[in-house]
DRENDO-1510 file (C-alpha; in Angstrom, 1 decimal, always signed):
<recs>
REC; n; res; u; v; w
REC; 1; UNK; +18.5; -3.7; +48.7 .
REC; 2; UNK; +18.7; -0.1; +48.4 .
REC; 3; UNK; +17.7; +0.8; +51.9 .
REC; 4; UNK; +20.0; -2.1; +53.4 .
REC; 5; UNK; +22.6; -0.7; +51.1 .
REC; 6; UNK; +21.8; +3.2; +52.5 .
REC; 7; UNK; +22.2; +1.9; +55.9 .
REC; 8; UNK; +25.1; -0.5; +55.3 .
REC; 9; UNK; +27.2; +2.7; +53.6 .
REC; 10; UNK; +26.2; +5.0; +56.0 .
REC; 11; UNK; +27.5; +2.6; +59.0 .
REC; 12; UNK; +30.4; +2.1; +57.0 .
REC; 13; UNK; +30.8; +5.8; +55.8 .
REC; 14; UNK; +31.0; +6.1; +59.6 .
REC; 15; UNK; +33.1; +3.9; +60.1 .
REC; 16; UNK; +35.5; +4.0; +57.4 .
REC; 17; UNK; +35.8; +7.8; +57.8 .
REC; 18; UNK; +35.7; +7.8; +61.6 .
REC; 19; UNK; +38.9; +5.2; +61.3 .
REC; 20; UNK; +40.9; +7.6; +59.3 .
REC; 21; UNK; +40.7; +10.3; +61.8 .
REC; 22; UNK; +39.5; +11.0; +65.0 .
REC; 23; UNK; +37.9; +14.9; +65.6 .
REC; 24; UNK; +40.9; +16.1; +67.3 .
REC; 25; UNK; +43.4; +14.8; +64.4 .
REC; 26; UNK; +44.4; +16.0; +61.0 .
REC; 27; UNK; +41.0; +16.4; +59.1 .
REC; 28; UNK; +40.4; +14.9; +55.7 .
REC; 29; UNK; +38.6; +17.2; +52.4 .
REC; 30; UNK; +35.5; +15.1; +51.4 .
REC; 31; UNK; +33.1; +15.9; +48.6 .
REC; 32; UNK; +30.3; +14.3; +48.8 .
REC; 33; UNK; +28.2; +14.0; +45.4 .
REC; 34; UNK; +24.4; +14.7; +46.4 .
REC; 35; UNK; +22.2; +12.2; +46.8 .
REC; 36; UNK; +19.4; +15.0; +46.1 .
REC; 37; UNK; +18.2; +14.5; +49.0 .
REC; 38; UNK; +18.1; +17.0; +51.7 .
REC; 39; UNK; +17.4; +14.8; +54.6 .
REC; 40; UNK; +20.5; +12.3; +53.3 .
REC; 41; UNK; +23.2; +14.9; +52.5 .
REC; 42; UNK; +22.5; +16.5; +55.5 .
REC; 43; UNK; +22.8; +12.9; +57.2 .
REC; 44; UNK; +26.4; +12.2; +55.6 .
REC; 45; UNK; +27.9; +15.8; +56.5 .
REC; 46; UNK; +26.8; +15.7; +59.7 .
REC; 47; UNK; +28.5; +12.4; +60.5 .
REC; 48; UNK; +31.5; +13.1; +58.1 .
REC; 49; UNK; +31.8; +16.8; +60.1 .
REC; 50; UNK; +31.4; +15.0; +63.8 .
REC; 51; UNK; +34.5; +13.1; +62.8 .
REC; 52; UNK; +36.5; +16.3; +62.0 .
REC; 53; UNK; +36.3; +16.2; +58.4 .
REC; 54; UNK; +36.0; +19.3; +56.0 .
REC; 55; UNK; +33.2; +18.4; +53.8 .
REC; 56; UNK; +31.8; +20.1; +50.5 .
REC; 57; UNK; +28.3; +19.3; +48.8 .
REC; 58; UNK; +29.1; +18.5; +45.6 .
REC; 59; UNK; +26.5; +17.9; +42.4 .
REC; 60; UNK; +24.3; +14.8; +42.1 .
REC; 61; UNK; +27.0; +12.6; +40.5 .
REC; 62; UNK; +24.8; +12.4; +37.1 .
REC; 63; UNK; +25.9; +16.1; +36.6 .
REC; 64; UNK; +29.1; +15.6; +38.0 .
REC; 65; UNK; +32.5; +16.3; +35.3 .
REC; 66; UNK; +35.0; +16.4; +37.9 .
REC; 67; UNK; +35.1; +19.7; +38.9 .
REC; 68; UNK; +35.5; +20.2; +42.8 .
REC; 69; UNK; +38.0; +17.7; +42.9 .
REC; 70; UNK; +40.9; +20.0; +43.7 .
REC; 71; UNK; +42.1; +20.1; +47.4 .
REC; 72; UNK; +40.0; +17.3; +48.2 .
REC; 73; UNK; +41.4; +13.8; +49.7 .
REC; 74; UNK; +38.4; +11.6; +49.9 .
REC; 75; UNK; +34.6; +11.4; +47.4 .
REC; 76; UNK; +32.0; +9.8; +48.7 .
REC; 77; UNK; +30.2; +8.7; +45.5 .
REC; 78; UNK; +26.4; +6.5; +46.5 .
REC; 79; UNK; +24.7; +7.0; +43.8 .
REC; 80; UNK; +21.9; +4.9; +44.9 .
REC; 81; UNK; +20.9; +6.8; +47.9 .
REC; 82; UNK; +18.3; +8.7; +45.8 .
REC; 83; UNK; +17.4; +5.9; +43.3 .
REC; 84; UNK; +19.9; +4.4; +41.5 .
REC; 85; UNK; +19.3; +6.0; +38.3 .
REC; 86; UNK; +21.1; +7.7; +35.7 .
REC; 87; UNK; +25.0; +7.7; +35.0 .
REC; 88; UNK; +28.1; +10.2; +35.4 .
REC; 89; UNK; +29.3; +11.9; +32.2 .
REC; 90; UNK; +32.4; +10.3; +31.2 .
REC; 91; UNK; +34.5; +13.3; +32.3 .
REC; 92; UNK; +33.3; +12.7; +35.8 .
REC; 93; UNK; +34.5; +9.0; +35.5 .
REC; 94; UNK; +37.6; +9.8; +34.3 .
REC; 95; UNK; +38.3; +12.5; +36.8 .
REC; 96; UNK; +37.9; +10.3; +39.4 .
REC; 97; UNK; +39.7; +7.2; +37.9 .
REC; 98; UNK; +42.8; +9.6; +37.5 .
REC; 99; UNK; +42.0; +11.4; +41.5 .
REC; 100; UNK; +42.3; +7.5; +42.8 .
REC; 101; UNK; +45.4; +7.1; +40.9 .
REC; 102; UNK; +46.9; +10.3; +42.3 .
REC; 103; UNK; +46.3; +8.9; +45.6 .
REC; 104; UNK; +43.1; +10.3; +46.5 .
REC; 105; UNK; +40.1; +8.2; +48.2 .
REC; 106; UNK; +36.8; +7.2; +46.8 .
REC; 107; UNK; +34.0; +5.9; +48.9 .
REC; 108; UNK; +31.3; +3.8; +46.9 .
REC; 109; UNK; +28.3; +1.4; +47.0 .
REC; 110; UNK; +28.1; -2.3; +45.8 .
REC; 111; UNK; +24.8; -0.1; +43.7 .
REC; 112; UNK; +28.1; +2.1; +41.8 .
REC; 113; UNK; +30.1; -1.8; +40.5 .
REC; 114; UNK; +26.9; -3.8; +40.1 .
REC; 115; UNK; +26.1; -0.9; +37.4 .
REC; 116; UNK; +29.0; -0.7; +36.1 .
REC; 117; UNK; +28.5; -3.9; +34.7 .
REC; 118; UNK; +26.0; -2.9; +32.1 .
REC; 119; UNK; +28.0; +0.0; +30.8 .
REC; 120; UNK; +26.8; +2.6; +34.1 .
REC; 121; UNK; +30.1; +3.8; +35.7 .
REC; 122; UNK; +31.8; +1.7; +33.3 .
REC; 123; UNK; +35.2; +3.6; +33.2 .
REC; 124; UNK; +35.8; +3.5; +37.2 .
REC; 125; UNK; +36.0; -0.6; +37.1 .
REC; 126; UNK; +39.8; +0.0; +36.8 .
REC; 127; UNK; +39.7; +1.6; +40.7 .
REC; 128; UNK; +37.2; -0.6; +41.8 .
REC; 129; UNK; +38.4; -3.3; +44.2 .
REC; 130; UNK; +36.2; -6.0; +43.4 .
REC; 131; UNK; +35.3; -7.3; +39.6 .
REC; 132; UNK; +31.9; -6.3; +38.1 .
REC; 133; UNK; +29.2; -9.2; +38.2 .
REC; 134; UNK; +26.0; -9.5; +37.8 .
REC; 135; UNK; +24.9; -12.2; +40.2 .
REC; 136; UNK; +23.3; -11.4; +43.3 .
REC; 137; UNK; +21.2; -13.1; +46.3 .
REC; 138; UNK; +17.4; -12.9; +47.2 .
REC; 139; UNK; +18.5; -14.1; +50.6 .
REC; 140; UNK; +16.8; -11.4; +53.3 .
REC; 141; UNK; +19.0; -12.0; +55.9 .
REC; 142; UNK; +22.6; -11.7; +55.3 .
REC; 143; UNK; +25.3; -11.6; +57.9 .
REC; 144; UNK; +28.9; -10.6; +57.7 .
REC; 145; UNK; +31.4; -12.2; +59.3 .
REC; 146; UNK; +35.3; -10.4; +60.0 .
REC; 147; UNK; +37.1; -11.5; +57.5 .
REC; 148; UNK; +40.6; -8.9; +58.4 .
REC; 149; UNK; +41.5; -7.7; +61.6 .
REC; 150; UNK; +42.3; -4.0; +61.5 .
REC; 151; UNK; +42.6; -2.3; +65.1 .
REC; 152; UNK; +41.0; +1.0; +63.6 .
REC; 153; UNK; +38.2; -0.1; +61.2 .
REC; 154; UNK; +37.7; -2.9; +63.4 .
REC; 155; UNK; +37.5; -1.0; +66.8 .
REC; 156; UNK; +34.1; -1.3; +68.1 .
REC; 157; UNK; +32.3; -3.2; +65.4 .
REC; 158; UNK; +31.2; -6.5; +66.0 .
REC; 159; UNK; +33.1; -9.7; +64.4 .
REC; 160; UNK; +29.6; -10.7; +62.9 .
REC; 161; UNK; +27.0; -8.3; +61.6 .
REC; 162; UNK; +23.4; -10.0; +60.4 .
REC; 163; UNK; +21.3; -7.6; +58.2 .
REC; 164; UNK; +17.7; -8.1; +57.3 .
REC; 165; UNK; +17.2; -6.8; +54.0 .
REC; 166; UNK; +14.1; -5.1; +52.4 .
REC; 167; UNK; +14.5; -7.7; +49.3 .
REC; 168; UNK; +14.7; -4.6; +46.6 .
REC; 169; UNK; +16.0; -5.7; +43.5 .
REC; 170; UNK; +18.0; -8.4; +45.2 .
REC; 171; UNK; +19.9; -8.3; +48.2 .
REC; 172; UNK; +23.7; -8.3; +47.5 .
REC; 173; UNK; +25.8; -8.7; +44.3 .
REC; 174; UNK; +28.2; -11.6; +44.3 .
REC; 175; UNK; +31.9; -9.8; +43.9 .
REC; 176; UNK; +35.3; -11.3; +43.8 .
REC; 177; UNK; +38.1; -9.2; +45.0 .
REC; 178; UNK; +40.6; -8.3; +42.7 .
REC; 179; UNK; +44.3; -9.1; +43.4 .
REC; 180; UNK; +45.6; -6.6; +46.2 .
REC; 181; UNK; +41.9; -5.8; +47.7 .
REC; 182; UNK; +41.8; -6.3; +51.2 .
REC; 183; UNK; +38.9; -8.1; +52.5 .
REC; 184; UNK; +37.7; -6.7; +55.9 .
REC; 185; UNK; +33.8; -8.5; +56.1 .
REC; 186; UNK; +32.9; -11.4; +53.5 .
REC; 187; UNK; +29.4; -13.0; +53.5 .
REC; 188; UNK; +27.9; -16.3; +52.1 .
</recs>
């Protein structure tokens, strides 16, 4: 699951981030926590950079207390590109929780609310846009189907996405939207 989920958030991170702006418009501030890995972070800024954006290397998110945060618009927060393990400091979640609310942007994995609910990243479940649940699927091949049409997220991706995945500690949690979360791709 985590190397489906690494490759899933980093098309997405590309494609999310690459539908906010294109190079030659206004760029977005992005910290990106490190994945502590140098071959990753390098990875995300590149792509993040090639789309224009401003980005700053932040701490691994289990050091992070929310400093950095000023003057940025977006965090990309995957904290299971270099494990899954470990928690942010309560600061950190609560920096972020009031950053969202403020109107800034945070960029997560499924990993960040499936952990969440068993206390891990417990105090961003109020800016998450699913509900935490522990139920997931063993099922290696998973495909997505469009479930929103959005002429910018949507522009050159494919109405249905199959995925083989590596079968790592499951293959993809089980989450229900909360009220007001748009669903863009939904799987079986």
């Amino acid at each position: 699951m985590r190397r489906l989920t690494t490759l899933l958030f980093a098309a997405l991170t590309t494609l999310v981030f690459g539908a906010l702006a294109p190079p030659s418009a206004s760029a977005h501030s992005v910290l990106v926590l490190s994945s502590c890995s140098t071959d990753l972070d390098a990875q995300l800024r590149t792509i993040l950079i090639k789309q224009g954006h401003v980005v700053t290397m932040g701490n691994k998110f289990t050091g992070f207390s929310g400093q950095g945060l000023a003057g940025q618009d977006v965090v990309l927060l995957l904290p299971n590109l270099d494990g899954g393990t470990g928690d942010m400091p309560l600061a950190g979640q609560n920096a972020l929780v009031n950053f969202v609310g403020a109107g800034g942007g945070l960029v997560t994995s499924e990993w960040t609310t499936y952990m969440s609910s068993f206390g891990g990243f417990a105090a961003l479940v109020p800016v998450l846009p699913v509900r935490p649940n522990v139920s997931y699927s063993e099922n290696r091949r998973i495909t997505y189907k469009e479930a929103t049409l959005d002429p910018l997220l949507n522009s050159d991706v494919p109405s249905t996405l199959t995925f083989t995945a590596d079968d790592y500690y499951g293959t993809e949690t089980y989450f229900a939207p909360r009220g007001g979360a748009t669903v863009f791709y939904a799987s079986a």
